[in-house]
Each structure stands twice: as C-alpha cells, then as structure tokens.
N, CA and C atoms as a LAMMPS dump frame, in Angstrom:
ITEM: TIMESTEP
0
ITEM: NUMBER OF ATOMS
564
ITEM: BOX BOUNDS ff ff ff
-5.0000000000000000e+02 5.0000000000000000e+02
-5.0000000000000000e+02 5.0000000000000000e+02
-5.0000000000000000e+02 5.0000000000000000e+02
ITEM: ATOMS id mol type element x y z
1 1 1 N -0.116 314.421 91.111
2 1 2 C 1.314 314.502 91.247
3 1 3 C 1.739 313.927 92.591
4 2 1 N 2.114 312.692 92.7
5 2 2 C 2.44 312.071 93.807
6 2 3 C 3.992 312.057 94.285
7 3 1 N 4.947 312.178 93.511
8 3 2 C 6.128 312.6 93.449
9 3 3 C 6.33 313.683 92.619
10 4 1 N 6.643 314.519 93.458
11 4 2 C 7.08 315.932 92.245
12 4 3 C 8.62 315.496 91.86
13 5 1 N 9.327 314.998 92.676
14 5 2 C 10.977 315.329 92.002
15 5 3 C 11.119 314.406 90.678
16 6 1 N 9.907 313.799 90.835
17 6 2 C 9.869 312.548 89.095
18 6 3 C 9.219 313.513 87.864
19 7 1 N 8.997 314.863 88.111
20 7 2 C 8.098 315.463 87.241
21 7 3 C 8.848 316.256 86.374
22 8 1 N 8.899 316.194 84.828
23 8 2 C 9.957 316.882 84.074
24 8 3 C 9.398 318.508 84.543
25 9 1 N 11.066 319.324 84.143
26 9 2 C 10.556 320.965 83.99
27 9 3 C 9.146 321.797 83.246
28 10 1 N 8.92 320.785 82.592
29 10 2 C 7.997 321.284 81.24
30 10 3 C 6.505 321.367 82.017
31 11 1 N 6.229 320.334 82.608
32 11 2 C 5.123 319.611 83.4
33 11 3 C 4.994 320.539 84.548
34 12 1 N 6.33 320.575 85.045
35 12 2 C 5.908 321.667 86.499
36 12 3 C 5.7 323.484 86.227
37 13 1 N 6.314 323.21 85.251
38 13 2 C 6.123 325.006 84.344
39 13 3 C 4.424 325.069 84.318
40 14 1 N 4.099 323.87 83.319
41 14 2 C 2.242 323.82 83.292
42 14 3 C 1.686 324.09 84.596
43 15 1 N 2.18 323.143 85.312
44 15 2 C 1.367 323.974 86.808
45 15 3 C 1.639 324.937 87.672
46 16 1 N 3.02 325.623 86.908
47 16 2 C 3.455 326.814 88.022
48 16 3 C 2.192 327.848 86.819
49 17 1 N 1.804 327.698 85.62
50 17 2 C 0.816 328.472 84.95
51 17 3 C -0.228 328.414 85.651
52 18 1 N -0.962 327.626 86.394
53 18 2 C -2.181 327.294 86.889
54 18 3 C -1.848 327.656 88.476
55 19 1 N -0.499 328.07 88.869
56 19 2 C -0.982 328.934 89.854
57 19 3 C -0.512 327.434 91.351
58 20 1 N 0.299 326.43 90.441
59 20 2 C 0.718 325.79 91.446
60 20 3 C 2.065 325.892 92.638
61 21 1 N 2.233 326.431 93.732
62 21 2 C 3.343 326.918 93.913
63 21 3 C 3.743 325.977 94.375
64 22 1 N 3.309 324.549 94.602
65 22 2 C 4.198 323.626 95.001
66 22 3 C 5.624 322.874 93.584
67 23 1 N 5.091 323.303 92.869
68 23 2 C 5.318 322.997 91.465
69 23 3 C 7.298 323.867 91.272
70 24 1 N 6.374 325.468 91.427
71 24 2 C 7.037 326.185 91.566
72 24 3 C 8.697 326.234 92.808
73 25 1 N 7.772 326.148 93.944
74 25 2 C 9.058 325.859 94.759
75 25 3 C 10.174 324.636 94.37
76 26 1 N 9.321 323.519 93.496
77 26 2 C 10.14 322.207 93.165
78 26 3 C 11.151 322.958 91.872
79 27 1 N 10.957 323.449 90.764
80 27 2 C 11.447 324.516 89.865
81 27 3 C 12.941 325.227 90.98
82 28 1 N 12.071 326.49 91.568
83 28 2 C 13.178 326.747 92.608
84 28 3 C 14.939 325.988 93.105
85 29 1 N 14.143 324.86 94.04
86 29 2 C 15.302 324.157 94.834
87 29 3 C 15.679 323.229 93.139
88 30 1 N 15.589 323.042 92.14
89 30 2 C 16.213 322.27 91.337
90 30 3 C 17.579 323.033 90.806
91 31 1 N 17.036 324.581 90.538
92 31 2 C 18.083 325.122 89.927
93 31 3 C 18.833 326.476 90.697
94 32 1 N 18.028 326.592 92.038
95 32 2 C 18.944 327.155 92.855
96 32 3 C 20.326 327.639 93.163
97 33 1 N 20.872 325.931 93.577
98 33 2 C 22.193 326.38 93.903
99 33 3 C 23.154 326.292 92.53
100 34 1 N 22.686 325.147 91.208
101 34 2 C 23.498 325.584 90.026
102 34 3 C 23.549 327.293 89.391
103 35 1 N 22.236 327.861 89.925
104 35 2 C 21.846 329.364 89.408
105 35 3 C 23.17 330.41 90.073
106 36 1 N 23.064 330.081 91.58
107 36 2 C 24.274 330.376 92.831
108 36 3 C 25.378 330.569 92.833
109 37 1 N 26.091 329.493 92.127
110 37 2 C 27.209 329.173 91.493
111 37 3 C 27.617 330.155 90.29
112 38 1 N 26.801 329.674 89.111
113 38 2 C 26.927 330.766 88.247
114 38 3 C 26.963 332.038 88.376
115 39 1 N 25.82 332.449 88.925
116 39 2 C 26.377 333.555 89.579
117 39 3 C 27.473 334.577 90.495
118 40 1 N 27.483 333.568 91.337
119 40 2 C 28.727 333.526 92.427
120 40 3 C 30.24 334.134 91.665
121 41 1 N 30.652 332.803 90.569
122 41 2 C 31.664 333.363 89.982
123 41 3 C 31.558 334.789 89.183
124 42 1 N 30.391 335.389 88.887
125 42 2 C 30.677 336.405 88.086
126 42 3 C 30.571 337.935 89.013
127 43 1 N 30.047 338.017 90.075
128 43 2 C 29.937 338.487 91.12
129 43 3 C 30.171 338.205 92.747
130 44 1 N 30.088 339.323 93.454
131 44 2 C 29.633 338.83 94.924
132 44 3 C 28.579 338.023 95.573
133 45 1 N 29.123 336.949 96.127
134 45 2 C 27.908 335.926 96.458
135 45 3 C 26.254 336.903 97.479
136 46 1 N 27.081 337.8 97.816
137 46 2 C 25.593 338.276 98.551
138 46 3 C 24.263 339.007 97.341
139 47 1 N 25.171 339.221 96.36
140 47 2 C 24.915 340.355 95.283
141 47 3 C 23.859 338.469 94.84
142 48 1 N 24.802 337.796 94.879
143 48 2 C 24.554 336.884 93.65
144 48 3 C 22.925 336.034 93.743
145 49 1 N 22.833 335.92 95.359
146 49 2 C 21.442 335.076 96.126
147 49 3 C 20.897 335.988 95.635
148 50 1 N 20.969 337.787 95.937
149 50 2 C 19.682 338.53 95.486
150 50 3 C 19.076 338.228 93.869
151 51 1 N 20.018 338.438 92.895
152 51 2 C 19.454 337.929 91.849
153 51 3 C 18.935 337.09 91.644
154 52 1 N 19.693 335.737 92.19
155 52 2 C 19.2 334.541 91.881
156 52 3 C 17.468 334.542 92.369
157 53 1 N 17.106 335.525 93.234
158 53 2 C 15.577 335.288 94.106
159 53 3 C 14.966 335.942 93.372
160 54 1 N 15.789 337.106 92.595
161 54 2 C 14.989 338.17 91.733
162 54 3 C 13.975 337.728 90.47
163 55 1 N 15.358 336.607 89.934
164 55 2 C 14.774 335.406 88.479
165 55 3 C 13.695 335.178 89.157
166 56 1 N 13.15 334.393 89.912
167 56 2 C 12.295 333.374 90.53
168 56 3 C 10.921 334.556 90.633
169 57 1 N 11.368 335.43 91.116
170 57 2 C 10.24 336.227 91.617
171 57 3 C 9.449 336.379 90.621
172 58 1 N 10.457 337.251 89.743
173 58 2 C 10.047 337.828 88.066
174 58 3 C 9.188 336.342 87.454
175 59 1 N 9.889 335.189 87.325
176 59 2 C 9.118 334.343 86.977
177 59 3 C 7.827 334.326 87.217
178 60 1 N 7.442 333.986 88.586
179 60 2 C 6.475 333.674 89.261
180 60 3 C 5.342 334.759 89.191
181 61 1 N 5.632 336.125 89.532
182 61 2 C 4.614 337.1 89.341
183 61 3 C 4.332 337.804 87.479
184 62 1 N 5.455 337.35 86.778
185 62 2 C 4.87 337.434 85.489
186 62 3 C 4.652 335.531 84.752
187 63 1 N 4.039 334.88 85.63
188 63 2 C 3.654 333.101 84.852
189 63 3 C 2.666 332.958 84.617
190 64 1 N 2.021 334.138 84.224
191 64 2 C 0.859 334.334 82.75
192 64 3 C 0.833 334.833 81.772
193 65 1 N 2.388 335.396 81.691
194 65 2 C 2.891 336.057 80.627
195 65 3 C 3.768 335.058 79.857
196 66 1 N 4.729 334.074 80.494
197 66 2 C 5.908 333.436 80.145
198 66 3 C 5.262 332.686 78.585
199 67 1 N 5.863 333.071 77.942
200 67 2 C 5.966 331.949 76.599
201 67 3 C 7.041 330.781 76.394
202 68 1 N 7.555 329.761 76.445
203 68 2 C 8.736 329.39 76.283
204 68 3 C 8.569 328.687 74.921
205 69 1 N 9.962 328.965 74.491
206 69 2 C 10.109 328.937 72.817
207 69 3 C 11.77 328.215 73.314
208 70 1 N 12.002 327.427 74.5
209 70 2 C 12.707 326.632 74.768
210 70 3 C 12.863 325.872 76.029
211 71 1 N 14.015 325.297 76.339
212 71 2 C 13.95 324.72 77.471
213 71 3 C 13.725 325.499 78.705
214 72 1 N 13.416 325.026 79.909
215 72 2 C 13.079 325.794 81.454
216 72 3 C 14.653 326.471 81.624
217 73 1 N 15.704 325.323 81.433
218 73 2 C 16.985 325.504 81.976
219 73 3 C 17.585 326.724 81.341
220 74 1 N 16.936 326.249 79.798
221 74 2 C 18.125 327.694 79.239
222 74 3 C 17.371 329.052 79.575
223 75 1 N 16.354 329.086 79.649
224 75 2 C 15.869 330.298 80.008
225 75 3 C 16.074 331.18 81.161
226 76 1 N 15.835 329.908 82.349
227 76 2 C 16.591 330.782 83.507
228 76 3 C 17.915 331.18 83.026
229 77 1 N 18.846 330.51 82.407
230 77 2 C 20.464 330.677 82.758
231 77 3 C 20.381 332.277 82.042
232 78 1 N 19.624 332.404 80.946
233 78 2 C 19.941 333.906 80.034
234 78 3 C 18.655 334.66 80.794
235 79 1 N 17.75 334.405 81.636
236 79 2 C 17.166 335.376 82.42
237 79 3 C 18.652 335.512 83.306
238 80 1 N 19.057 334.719 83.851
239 80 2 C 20.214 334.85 85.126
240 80 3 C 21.528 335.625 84.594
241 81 1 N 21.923 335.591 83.595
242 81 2 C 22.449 336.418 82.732
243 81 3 C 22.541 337.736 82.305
244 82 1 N 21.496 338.161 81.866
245 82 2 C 20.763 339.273 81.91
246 82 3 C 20.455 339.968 82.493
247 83 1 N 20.136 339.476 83.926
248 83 2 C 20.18 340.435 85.346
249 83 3 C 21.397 340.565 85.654
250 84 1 N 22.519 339.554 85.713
251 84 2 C 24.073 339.904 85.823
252 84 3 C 24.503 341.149 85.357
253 85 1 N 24.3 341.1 84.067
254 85 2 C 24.764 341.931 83.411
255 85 3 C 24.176 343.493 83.549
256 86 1 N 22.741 343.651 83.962
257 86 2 C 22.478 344.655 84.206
258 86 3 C 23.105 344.958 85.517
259 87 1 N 23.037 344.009 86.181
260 87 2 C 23.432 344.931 87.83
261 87 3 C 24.938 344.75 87.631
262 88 1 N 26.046 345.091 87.002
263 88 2 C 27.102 345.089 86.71
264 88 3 C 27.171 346.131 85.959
265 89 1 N 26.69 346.314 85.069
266 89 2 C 26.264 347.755 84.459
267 89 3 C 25.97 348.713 85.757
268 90 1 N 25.33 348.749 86.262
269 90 2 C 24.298 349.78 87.743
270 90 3 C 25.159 349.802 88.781
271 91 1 N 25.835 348.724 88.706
272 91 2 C 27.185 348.665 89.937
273 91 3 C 28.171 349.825 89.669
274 92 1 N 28.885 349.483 88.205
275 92 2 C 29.678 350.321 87.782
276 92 3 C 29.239 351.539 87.892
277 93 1 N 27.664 352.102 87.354
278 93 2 C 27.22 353.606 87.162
279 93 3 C 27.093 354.335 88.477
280 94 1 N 26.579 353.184 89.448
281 94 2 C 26.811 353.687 90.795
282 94 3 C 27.783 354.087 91.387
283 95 1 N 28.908 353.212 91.172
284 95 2 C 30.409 353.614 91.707
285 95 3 C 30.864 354.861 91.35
286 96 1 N 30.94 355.036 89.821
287 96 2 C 30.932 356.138 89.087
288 96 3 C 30.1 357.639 89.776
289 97 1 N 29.055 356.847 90.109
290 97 2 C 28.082 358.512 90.667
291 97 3 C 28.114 358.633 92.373
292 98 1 N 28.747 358.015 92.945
293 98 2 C 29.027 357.783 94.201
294 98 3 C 30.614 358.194 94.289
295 99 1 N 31.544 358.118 93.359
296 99 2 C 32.917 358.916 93.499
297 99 3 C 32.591 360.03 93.201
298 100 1 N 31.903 360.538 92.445
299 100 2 C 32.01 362.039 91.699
300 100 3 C 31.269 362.519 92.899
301 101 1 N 30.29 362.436 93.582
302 101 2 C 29.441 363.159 95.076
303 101 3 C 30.525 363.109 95.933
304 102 1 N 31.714 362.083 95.813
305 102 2 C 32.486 362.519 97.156
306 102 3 C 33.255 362.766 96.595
307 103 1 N 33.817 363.417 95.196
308 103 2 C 34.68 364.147 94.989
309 103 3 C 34.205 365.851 95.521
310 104 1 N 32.882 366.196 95.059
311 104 2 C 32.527 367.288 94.789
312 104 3 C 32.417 367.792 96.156
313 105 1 N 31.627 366.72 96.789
314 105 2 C 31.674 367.285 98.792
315 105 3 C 32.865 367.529 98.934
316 106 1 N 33.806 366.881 98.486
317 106 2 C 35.389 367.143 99.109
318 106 3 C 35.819 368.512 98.674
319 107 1 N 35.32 368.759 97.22
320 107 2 C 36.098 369.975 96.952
321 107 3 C 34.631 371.116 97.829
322 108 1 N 33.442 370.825 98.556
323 108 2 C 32.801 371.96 98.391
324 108 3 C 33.129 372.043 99.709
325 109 1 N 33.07 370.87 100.687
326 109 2 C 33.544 371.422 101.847
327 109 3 C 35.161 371.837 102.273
328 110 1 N 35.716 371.409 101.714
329 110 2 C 37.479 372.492 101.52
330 110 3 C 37.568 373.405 100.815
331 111 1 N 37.02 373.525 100.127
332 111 2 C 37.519 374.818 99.249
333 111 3 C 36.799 376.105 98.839
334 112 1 N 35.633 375.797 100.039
335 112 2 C 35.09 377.056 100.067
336 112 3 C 35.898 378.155 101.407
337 113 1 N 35.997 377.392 102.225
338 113 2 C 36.432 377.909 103.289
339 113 3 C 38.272 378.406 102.858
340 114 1 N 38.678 377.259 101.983
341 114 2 C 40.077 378.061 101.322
342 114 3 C 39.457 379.063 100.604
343 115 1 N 39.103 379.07 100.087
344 115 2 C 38.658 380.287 98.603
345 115 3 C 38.233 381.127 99.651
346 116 1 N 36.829 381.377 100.801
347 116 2 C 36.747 382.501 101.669
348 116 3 C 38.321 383.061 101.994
349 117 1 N 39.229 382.256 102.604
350 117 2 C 40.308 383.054 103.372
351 117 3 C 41.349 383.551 102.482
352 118 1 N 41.371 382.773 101.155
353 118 2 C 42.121 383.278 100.334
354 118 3 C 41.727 384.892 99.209
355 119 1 N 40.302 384.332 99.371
356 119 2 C 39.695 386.076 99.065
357 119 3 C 39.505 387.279 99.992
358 120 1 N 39.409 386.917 100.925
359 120 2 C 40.075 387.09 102.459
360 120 3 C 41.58 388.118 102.251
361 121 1 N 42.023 387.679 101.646
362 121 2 C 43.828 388.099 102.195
363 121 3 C 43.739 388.775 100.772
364 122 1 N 43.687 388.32 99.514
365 122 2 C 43.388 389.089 98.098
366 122 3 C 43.336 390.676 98.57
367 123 1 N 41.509 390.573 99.09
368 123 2 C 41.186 392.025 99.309
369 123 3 C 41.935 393.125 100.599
370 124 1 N 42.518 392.327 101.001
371 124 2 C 43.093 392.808 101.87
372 124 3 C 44.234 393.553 101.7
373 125 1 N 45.217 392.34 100.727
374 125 2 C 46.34 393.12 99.747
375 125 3 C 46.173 394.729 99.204
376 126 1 N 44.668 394.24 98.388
377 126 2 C 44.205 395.226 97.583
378 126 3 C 44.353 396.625 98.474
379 127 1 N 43.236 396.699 99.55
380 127 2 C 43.35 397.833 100.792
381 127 3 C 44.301 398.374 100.786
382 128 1 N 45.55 397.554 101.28
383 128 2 C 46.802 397.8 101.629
384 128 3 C 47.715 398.867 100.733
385 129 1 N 47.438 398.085 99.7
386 129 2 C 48.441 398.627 98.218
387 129 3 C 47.6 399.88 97.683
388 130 1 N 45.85 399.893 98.233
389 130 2 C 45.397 401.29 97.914
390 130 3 C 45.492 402.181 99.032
391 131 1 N 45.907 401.893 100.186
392 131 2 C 45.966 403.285 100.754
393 131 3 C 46.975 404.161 101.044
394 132 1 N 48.327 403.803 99.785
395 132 2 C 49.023 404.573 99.687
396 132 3 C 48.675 405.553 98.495
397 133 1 N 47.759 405.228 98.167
398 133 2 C 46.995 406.419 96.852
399 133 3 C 45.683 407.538 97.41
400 134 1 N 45.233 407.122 98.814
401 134 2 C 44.071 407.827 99.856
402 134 3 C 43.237 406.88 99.679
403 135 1 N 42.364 407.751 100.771
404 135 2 C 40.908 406.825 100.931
405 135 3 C 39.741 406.703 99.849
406 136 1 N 39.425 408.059 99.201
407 136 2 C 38.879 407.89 97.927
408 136 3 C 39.138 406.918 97.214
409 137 1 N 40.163 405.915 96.502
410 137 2 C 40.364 405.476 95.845
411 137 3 C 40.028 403.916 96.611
412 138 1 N 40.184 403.765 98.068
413 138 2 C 39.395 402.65 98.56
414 138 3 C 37.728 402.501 98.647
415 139 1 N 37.172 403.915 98.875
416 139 2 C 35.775 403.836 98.624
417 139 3 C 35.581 403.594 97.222
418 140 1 N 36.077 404.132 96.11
419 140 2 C 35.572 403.822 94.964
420 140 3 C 35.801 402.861 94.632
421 141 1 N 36.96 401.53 95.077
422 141 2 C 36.488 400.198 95.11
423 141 3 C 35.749 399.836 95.594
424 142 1 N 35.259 399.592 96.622
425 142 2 C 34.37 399.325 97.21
426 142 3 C 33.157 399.915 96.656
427 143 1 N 32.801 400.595 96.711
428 143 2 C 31.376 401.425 95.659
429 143 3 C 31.156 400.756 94.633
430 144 1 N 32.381 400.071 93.7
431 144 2 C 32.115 399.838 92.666
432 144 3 C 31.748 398.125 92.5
433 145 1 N 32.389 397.434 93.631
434 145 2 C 32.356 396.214 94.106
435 145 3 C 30.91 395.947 94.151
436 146 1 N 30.086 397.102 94.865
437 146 2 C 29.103 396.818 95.604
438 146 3 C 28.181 397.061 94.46
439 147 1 N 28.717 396.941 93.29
440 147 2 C 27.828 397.866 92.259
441 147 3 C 27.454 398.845 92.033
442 148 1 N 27.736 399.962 92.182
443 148 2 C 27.395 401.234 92.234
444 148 3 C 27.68 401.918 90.802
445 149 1 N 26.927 402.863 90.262
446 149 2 C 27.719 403.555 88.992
447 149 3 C 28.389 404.443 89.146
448 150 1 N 28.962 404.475 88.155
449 150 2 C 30.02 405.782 88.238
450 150 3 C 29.217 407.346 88.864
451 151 1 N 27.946 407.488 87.993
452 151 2 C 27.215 408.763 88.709
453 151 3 C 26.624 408.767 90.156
454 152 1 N 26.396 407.446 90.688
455 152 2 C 25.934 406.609 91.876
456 152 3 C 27.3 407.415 92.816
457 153 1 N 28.375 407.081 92.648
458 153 2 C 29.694 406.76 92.956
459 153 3 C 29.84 408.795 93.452
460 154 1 N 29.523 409.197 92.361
461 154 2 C 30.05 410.768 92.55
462 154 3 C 29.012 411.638 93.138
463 155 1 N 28.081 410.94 93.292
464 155 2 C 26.709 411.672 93.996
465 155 3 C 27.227 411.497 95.162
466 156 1 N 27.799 409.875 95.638
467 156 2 C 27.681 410.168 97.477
468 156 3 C 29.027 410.815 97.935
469 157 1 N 30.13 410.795 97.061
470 157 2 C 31.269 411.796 97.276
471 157 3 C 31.247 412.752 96.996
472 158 1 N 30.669 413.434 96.54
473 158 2 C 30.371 415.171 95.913
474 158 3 C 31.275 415.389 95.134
475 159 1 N 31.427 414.606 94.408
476 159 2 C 32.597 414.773 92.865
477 159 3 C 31.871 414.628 91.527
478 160 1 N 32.866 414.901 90.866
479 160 2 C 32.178 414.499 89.524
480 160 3 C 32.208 413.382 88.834
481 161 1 N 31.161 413.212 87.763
482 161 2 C 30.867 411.626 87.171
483 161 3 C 32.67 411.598 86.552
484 162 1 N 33.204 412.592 86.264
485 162 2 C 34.387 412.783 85.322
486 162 3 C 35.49 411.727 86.103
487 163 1 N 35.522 412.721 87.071
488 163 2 C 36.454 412.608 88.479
489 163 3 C 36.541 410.806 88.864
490 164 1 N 34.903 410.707 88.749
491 164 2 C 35.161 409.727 89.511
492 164 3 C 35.817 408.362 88.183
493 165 1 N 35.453 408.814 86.905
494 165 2 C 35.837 408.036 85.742
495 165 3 C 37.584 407.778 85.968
496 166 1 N 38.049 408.879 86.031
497 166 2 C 39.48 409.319 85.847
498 166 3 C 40.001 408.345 87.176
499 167 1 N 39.646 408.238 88.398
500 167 2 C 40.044 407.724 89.472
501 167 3 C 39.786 406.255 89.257
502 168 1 N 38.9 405.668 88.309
503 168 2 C 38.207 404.514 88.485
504 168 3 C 39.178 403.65 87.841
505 169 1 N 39.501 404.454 86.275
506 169 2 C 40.903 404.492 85.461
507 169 3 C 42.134 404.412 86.025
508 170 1 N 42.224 404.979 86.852
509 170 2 C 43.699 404.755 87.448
510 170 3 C 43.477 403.914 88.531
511 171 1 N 42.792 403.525 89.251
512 171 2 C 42.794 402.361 89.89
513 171 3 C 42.867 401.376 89.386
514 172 1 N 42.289 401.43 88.193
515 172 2 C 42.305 399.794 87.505
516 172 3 C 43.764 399.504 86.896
517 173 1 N 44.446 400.642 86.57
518 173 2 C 46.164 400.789 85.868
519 173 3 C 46.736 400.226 87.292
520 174 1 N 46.591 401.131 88.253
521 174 2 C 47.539 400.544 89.426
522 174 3 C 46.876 398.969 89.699
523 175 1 N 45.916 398.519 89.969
524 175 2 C 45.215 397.094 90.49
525 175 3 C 46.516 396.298 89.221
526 176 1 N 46.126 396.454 88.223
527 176 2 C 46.414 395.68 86.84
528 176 3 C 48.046 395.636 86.702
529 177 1 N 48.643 396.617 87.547
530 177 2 C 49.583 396.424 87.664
531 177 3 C 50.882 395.545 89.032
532 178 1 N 49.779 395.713 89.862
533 178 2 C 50.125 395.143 91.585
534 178 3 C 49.589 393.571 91.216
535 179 1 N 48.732 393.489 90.87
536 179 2 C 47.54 392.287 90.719
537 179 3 C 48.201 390.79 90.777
538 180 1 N 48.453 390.658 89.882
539 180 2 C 49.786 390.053 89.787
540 180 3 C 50.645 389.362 90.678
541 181 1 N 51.155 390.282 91.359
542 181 2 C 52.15 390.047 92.471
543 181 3 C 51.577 389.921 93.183
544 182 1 N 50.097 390.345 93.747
545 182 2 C 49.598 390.126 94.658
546 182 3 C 48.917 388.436 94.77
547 183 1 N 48.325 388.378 93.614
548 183 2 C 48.002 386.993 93.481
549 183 3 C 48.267 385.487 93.654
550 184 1 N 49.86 385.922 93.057
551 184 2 C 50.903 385.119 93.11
552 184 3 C 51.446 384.733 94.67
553 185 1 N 51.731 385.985 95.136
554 185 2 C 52.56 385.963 96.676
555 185 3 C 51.254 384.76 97.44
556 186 1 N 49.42 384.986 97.469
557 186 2 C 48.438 384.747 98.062
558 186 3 C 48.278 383.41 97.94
559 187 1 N 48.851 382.432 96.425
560 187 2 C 48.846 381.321 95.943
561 187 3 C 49.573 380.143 96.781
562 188 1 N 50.772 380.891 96.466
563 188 2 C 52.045 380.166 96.779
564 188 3 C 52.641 380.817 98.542
C-alpha cells in the first residue's frame, strides 16, 4: 500500500481486520468530519466529537467481529445514528432523574425544618387548649403519644384502667373538636 488515500473503504476495512491501524486511522480522517457534522446538527457539538470517537473505538476493538452486509459508509452513518439516538434517550432520562433529586432535596431540606416548627406550634396549641381541662389530661396525652396503654397509663397515675379510658374519650371529643381550628389558624 503505497498510497493509502487511493485505497477503496472495502480494502482498508480488510486491513483494519488484520490489525492494520494505519488503514484504520485512513477510515477515521475520511469520515470524521462528515460523521461531525451529522452529528453536530442533531446534538451538541461537544456531545457530538464524543460519539463520533465512540463509533471508531467500538469499530476498532470489536474488527473481528464486524460482518459487513454493506457499504463502510452506510454503516458508520446507522452505527452514528444509533448512538445518537441512544444518548438522546440517556440525556432525556438523565434530565428527568436529575430534576426529580433536586426536586426532592428541595422539598427534604425545607420542609422538614417547616414541618418540625409547624409540629412545633400544633403541639403546643394542643398544651394550651388542654390545660384548661388540668394536668392529667396533658399527661395522658403525652403517655399516650409516647405509646403507653391505657393500663400502662393508670398504673403510673394511680387511677383506674376505667378512668383513664373515660379521660382518654374525652380528650379525643375535645382534640376533635378544637383540632380543626387549631390546624387551620397553624396553616395559614
């Protein structure tokens, strides 16, 4: 091969099989910058060189595999194609999974610290609006918050499981009835 640029695609394919990379690089710079172009318009040109190097690579490290069942040209263009289209696909899924992480940081770092202060002021209401009924009726929220049972509940007050049913009952009538207003006022 004394002139490669006189050597059809077909001919230099045979020796990019045998492992010729001078062959290969001539392949390369032929369809390069038409590959560039094509690309270019369907994407970002920085996006577009990576592919275009990607074809070549893929070529080259699978050119003991390649069968061609057509021309050199059309093959690159629908290998070049084909990677378009995937990383346009992966672009989009990325964008997609890269908004939803900074949606979710957004809501986890705001709105925990709202939701703390706003549960914050809730229970606070609650306190408020129970200690015009006594303190019993604030421990047995709280007791019950904390999980405690009803017999749990009347063991450490020295009352009865009854007592403490009947109180637990009417706390939940008064809560169910304040609740509401309280919620609302905490919202808005």
């Amino acid at each position: 091969m004394l002139n490669i640029q006189n050597v059809s695609d077909e001919e230099l394919l045979s020796d990019v099989l045998q492992n010729q990379r001078l062959a290969f690089n001539e392949l390369y710079e032929r369809y390069k910058s038409a590959m560039l172009i094509y690309a270019s318009r369907r994407i970002k040109a920085e996006h577009a060189e990576d592919i275009v190097h990607d074809v070549f690579l893929k070529i080259w490290n699978n050119r003991h595999q390649l069968r061609m069942d057509e021309r050199f040209a059309s093959y690159l263009f629908k290998a070049l194609r084909s990677r378009i289209i995937d990383f346009m696909a992966r672009d989009k899924n990325a964008k997609k999974y890269l908004e939803s992480i900074e949606s979710y940081s957004y809501y986890i770092s705001s709105d925990k610290t709202d939701e703390k202060i706003r549960s914050e002021n809730f229970m606070e209401k609650i306190y408020q609006l129970l200690e015009r009924y006594g303190p019993k009726y604030q421990i047995i929220l709280t007791m019950r918050m904390e999980g405690y049972s009803n017999q749990e509940i009347a063991d450490e007050l020295g009352i009865t499981e009854k007592t403490v049913r009947n109180q637990s009952w009417t706390l939940m009538k008064i809560l169910r009835s304040k609740l509401l207003c309280i919620f609302i006022y905490l919202i808005f």
